[in-house]
N, C-alpha and C positions, 0 to 999 in steps of 0.2 A: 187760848192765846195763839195757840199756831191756827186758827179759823183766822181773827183776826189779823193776822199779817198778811194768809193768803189775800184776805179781799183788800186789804190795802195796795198789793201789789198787783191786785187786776186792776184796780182803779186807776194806778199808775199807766199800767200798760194801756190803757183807754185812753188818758190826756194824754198822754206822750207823742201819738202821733198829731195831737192838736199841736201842741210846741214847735216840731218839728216844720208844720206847716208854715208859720212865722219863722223858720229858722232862715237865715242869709242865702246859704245854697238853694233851697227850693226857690228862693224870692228870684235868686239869680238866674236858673234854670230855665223856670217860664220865663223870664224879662229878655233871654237872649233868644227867643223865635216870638214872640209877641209881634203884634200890630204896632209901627211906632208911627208918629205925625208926619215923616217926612218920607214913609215908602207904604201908602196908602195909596187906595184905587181913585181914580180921579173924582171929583167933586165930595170925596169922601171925607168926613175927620170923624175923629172918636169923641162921643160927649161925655161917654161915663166909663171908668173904670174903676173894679172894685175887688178889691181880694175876699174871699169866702170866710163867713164868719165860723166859729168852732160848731156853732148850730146846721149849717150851711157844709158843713167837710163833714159830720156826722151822719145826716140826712143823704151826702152822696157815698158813702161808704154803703149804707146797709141798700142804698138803691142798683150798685154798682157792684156789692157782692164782694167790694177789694180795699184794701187798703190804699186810702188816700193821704198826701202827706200836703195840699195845695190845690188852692182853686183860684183862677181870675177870670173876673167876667171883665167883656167890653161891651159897649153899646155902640155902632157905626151909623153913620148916617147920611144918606146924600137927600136931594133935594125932593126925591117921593121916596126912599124906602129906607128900610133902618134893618140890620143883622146884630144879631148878640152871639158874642164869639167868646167860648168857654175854655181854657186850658186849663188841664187837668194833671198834676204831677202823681205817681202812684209809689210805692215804696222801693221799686226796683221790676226792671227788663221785664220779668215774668208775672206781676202784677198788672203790665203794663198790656201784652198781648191778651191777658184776659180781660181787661178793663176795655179792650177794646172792642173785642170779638162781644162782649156783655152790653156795649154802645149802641153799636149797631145793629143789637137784638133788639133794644129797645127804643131805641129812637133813630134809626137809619132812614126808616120810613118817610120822615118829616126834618132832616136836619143831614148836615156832611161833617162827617166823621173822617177823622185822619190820625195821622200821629207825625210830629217831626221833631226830632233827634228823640227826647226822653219825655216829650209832652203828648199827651193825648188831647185832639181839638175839636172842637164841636162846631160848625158855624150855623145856626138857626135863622132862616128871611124866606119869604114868600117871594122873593126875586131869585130865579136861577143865575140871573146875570150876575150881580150884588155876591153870591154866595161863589162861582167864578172866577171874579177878580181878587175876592178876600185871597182867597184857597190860592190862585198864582200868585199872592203878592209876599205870602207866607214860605212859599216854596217848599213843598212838603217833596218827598220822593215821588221820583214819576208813574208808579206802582198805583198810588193811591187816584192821580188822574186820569190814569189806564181804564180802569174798572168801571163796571157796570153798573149805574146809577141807577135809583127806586126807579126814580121819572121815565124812564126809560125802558123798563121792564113792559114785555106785552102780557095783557090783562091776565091772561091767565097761568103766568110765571112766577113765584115767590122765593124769596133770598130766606135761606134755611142755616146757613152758618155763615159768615166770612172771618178770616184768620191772619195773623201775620207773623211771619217768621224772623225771630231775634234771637241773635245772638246763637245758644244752644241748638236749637230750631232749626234758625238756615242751616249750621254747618251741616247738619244732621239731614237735611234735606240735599245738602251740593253733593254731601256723600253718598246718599241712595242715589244719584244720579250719575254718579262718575265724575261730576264737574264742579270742583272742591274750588277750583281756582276762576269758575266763570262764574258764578252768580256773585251780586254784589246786594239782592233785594228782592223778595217773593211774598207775594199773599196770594191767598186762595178765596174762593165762592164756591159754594155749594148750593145749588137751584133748585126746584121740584118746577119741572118746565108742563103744566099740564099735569101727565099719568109719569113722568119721565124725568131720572133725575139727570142734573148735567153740573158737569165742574171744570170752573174756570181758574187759571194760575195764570199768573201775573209774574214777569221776571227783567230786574235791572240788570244787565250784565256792565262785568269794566269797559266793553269799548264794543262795538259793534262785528268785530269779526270773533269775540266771545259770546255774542249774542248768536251769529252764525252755527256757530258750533257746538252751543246748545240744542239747538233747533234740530242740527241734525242726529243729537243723540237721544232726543225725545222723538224723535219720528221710527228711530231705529227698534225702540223699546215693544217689547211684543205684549199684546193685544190680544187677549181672548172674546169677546164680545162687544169692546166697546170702540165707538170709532174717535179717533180726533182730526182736529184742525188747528193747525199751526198758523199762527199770525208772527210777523218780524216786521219793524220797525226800528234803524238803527240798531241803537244799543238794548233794545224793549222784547221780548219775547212773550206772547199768550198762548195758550193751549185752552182748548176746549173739547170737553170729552165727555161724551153720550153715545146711547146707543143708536141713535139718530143723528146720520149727516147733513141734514136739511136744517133740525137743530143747531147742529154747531154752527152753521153759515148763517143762523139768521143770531145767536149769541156773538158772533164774532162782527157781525156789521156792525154791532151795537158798542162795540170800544171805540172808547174816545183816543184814537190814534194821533200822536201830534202831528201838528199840520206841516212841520218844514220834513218830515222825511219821508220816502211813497215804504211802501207798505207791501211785502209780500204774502202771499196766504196760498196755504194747501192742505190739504185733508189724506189722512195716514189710516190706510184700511188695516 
């Protein structure tokens, strides 16, 4: 008797996050950063939109390694190219940076991966342009358009981890750093540059003279063997650190820095 209730109450806990998936809040959650018809890239509209079936959130759970509570696809399409744009709700924050960093293991390679506010995104097109305007029209944090794309990688460099820091994470992060009250956003890269590893952090500060002042307490931080490079833009701050400074200047050309603010850079022996 008590066999039979435990597996009824697994069975439960299996459909339950199907439910939940149809539940009003998740519906709401993706629907408030989705794609809508009126703040689309130009020539663009959406032909298909489709929420994930229980088959479909099942299939992305054991692919994904997380609990999934929500899936919507889009189809996009302009006049030659078409992107399918994935959001992905997961069962909370700490699902979420793993669902992510698990993304980008497996499919960063061929597709842009992001996350904005509680949704994890996917946008898949053979057009880097297409895949560009989606990502700015979605306005994910600037962290994630900072960062160093596959496309961009020289041949013999490979992305070995990327991560992002939420909630528990950051504060845990602003606190090894001394600067509890300057970071507002951080993720990381992890490289095998060649024979060499190299790691890049990505940081949003509240306003740019907190971005300064990060900068200088990550330059101040001592260093046994590894060297880095500070990049600043605005409110944006990068770090790149290897034991190659040739390395980091050629990592650091390779961020996509916005274009309205010029750009400082210096390297911390």
């Amino acid at each position: 008797m008590n066999k039979k209730i435990l597996l009824i109450a697994l069975l439960f806990l299996m459909v339950l996050p199907v439910r939940r998936a149809l539940g009003q809040q998740d519906v709401e959650s993706i629907s408030k950063v989705k794609l809508h018809e009126n703040a689309l890239p130009k020539n663009a509209r959406i032909v298909k939109e489709v929420w994930g079936s229980a088959d479909q959130l099942n299939r992305l759970r054991l692919r994904l390694g997380i609990p999934v509570t929500a899936l919507l696809n889009q189809v996009v399409t302009t006049e030659n190219e078409q992107a399918q744009v994935n959001y992905v709700l997961t069962m909370n924050a700490a699902w979420l940076a793993e669902g992510y960093s698990n993304l980008v293991e497996i499919d960063g390679n061929r597709s842009c991966i992001s996350v904005i506010d509680s949704v994890l995104l996917q946008i898949a097109t053979p057009s880097k342009e297409l895949e560009r305007e989606i990502l700015q029209s979605l306005h994910p944090d600037p962290v994630f358009l900072l960062k160093l794309k596959f496309n961009s990688l020289p041949q013999n460099w490979g992305l070995k981890q990327e991560w992002i820091f939420l909630e528990n994470e950051l504060a845990g992060l602003q606190n090894s750093l001394s600067a509890s009250t300057l970071i507002e956003a951080a993720l990381s890269q992890d490289f095998l540059a060649g024979h060499s590893k190299l790691v890049a952090f990505y940081f949003r500060c509240k306003n740019p003279g907190a971005a300064s002042q990060l900068a200088q307490i990550l330059a101040s931080q001592k260093r046994v063997l590894n060297q880095m490079t500070i990049g600043r833009s605005g409110s944006l701050v990068v770090t790149i650190e290897s034991q190659n400074v040739e390395l980091n200047k050629k990592a650091i050309s390779l961020v996509n820095w916005p274009a309205e603010n010029g750009v400082q850079i210096f390297s911390v022996r």
